[in-house]
C-alpha positions as CSV (number, residue, x, y, z in Angstrom):
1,X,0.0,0.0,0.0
2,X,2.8,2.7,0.9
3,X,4.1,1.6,-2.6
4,X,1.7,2.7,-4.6
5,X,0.5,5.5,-2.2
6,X,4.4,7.3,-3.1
7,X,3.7,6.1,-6.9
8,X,-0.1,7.6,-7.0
9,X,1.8,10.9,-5.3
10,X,4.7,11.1,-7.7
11,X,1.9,11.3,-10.6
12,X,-0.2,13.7,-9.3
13,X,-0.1,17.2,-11.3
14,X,-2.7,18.8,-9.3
15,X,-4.7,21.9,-11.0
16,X,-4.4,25.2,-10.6
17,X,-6.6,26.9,-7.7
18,X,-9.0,29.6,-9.6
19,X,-9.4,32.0,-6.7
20,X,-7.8,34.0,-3.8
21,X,-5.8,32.3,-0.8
22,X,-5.5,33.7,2.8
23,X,-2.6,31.8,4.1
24,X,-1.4,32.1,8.2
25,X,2.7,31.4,8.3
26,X,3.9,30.1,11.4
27,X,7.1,32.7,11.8
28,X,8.7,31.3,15.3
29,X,10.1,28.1,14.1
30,X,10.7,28.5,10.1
31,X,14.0,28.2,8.4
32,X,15.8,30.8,7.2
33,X,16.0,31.0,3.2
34,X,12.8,29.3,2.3
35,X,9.9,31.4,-0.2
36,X,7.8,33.3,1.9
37,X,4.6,30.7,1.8
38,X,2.8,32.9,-0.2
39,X,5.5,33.3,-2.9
40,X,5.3,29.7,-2.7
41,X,1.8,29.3,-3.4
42,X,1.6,32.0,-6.3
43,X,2.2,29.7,-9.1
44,X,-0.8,27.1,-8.1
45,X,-3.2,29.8,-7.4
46,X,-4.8,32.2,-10.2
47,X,-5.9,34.8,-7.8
48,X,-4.2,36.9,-4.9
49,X,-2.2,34.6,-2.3
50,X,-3.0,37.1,0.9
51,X,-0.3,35.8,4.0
52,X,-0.9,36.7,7.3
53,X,2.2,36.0,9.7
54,X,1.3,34.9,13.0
55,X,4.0,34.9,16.0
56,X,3.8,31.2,17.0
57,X,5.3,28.1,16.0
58,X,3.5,25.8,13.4
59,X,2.7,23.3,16.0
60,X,1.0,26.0,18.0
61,X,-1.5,27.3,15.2
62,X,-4.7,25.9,16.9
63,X,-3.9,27.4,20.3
64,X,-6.1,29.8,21.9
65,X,-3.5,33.1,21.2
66,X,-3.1,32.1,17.5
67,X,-6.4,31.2,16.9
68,X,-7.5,35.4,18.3
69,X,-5.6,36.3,15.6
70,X,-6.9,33.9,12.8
71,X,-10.3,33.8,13.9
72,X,-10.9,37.0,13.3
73,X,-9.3,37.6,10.0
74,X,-11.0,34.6,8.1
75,X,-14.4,36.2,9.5
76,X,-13.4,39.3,7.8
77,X,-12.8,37.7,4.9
78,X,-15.8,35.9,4.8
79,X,-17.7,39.1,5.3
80,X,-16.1,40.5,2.6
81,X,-17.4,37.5,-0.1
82,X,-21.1,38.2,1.4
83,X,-20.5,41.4,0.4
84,X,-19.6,41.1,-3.0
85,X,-22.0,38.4,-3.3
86,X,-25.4,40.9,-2.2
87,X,-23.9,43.3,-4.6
88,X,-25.3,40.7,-7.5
């Protein structure tokens, strides 16, 4: 099973998203001299790849101090669609 589960993933071309991206980054515990996440999302995304730094490590993204700032902004960007969306 692992055998064809790497082959199956080698294969895989997946599409490009057709839409915008809000992407949280993790900045406490990420090497130096990577892409930024969102330069590294840009080429599978047709839209605008919008990343939001938050000061915790990745393992720490669901905590309660991470999630004050997250939960908030992807209300605010859901607001925003219901916006656009009672304009037509």
């Amino acid at each position: 099973m692992f055998a064809d589960n790497v082959a199956a993933s080698a294969a895989f071309a997946p599409d490009r998203f057709d839409g915008d991206v809000h992407f949280f980054a993790a900045t406490v515990d990420r090497p130096a001299g990577l892409l930024t996440p969102a330069d590294a999302w840009r080429p599978h995304v047709t839209g605008t790849v919008r990343e939001r730094t938050v000061p915790c490590a990745h393992g720490e993204m669901t905590r309660q101090a991470p999630l004050a700032e997250i939960g908030p902004a992807v209300a605010s960007a859901l607001d925003a669609l219901d916006a656009l969306d009672e304009e037509y």
